[in-house]
N, C-alpha and C positions, 0 to 999 in steps of 0.2 A: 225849848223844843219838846214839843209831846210826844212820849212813845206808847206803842200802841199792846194793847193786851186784848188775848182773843176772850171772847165773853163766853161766860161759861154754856152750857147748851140746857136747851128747853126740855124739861120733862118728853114732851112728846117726840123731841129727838133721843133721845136717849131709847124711849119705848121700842121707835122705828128701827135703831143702830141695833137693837138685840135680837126682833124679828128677825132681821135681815141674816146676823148671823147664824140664827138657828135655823133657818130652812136651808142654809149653804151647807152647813154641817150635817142637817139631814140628809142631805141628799148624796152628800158621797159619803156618809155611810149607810146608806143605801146601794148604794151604784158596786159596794165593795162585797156584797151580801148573796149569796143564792137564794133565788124564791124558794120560799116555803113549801114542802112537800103538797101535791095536790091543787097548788097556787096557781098553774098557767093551763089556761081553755082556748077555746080555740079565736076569744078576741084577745087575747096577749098576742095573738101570732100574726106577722106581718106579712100578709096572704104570699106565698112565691119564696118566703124567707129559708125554710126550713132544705136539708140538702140530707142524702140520703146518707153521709156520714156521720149525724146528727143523732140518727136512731143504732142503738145498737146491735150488735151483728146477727144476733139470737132474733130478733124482731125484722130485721132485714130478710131472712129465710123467709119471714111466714107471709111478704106482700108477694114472695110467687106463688100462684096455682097451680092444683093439680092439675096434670098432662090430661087433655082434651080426649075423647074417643078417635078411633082410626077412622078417616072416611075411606068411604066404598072402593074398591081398588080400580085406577085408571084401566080403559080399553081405547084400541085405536081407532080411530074415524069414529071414534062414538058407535061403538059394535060392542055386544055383549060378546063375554068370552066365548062363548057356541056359537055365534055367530061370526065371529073373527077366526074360529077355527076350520070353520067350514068355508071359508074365503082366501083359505091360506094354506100352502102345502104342508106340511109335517117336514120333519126332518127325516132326509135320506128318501122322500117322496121324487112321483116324478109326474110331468103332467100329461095327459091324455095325447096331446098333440105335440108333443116334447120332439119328436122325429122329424117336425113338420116344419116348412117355412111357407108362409104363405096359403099353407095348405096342399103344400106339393111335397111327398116321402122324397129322402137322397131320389131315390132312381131317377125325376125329375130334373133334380135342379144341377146346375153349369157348374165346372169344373174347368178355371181358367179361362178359354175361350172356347168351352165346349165340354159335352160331356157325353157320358156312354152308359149304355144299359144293355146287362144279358135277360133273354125272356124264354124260358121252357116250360111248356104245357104237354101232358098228355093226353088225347082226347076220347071220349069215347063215343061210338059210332050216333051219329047222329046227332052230338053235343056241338052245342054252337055259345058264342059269345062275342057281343059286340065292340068288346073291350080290351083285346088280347095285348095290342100294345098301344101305349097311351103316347101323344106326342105332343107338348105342352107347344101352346098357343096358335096350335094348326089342326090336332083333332084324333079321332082312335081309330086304330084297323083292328076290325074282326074277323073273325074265323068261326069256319062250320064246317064238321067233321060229316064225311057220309061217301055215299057210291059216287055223289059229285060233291067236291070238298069246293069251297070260294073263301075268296077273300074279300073283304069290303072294309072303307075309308068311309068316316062320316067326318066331314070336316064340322070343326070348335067355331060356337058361336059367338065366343069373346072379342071375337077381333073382325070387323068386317072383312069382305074383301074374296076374291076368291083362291083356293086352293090347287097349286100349279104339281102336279107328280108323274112321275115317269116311271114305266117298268122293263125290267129284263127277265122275261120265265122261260128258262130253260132255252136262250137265244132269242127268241122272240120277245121285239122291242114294242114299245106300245107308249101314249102320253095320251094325259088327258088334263080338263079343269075343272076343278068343282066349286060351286059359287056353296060360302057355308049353310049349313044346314040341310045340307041333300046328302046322301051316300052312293056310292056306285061299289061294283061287284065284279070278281073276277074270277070267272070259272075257271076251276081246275081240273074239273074231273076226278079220274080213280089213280090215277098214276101220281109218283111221289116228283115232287119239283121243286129246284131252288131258285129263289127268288128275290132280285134285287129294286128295291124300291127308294125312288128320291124323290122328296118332300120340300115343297119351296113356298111361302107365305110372305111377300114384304124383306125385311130382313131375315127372317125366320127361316132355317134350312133342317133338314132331317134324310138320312140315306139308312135303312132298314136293311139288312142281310137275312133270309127267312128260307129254312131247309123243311120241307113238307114230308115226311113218310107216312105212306098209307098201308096196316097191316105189316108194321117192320120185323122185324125176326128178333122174337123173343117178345111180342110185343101182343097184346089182346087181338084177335081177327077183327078186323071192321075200326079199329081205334085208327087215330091220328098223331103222331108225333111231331110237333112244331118246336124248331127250333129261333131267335129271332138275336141278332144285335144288332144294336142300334145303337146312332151316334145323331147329336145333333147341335145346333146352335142356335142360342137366340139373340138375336140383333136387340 
């Protein structure tokens, strides 16, 4: 029986069996080694690889920049300050029409289901005014002071329609209607007279109480003292 013996190895194996272990051996001591001071640029580096705990903390400060300049200071609606100021009350300001609803002062406007207003004028001889008392959504009585004092209604164009009133002067009853935008007059003469007046529009109501004095005592010779309340409703 033949036994077998391994044959010895060929120069060129041998050659090959030494390479092999020296590039193994290079390589992990290699692999166990830090790169040489100045050794790694930027194709050592595995683009994404690098993490900010990598760089030290002294070098981590300096990738923030200085703080930006301030911008310009916000205004509102896109308004310069002067101009946002002049659009805007002040504090503890109040506005022009601050008293107003609508455009109508308290004496005006309703009070529950109704409201009331006192009106005193004193007149002087010959002084007149269209407006003496105002009656929202039905129209003004004037007054005109003189040797013959009147009263007169211009009914309110706001509202079509005509103006239905009634009067009581000094017993004497009297009605009449006025389509808006006309006025009518009621002579009084020189003698002083109280005067009850109601006011009818639609829903709209108004009853006037009005004391006349002519040359009252204490009072200018020739002047007028008108007294007036008034109460009304607007439907």
């Amino acid at each position: 029986m033949n036994s077998w013996r391994p044959s010895r190895p060929s120069p060129a194996m041998i050659v090959a069996l030494l390479s092999l272990c020296i590039a193994l051996g290079g390589s992990a001591v290699a692999a166990t080694k830090l790169a040489a001071k100045n050794s790694v640029n930027s194709r050592a580096v595995i683009n994404g690889s690098l993490k900010l705990a990598d760089f030290k903390k002294a070098e981590r400060t300096k990738l923030k920049g200085a703080k930006g300049d301030a911008g310009p200071a916000g205004t509102p609606d896109g308004y310069t300050k002067a101009e946002a100021d002049g659009r805007f009350l002040a504090g503890g300001a109040k506005a022009a029409d601050a008293d107003k609803i609508d455009g109508l002062d308290s004496s005006s406007l309703m009070q529950g289901n109704g409201s009331a207003q006192s009106v005193f004028r004193l007149f002087a001889d010959t002084e007149e005014t269209d407006a003496f008392v105002t009656l929202p959504r039905m129209g003004k009585l004037g007054f005109t002071c003189g040797s013959t004092m009147s009263l007169g209604f211009t009914p309110s164009a706001a509202i079509g329609g005509p103006v239905s009133w009634s009067t009581d002067d000094n017993g004497t009853l009297s009605s009449r209607s006025n389509s808006f935008g006309s006025a009518q007059l009621i002579n009084l003469g020189a003698t002083s007279h109280q005067i009850v007046a109601q006011f009818h529009r639609s829903e709209d109501s108004a009853t006037v109480i009005m004391s006349i004095f002519r040359s009252a005592t204490g009072d200018p010779v020739g002047s007028c003292r008108v007294h007036a309340q008034v109460t009304y409703t607007i439907g």
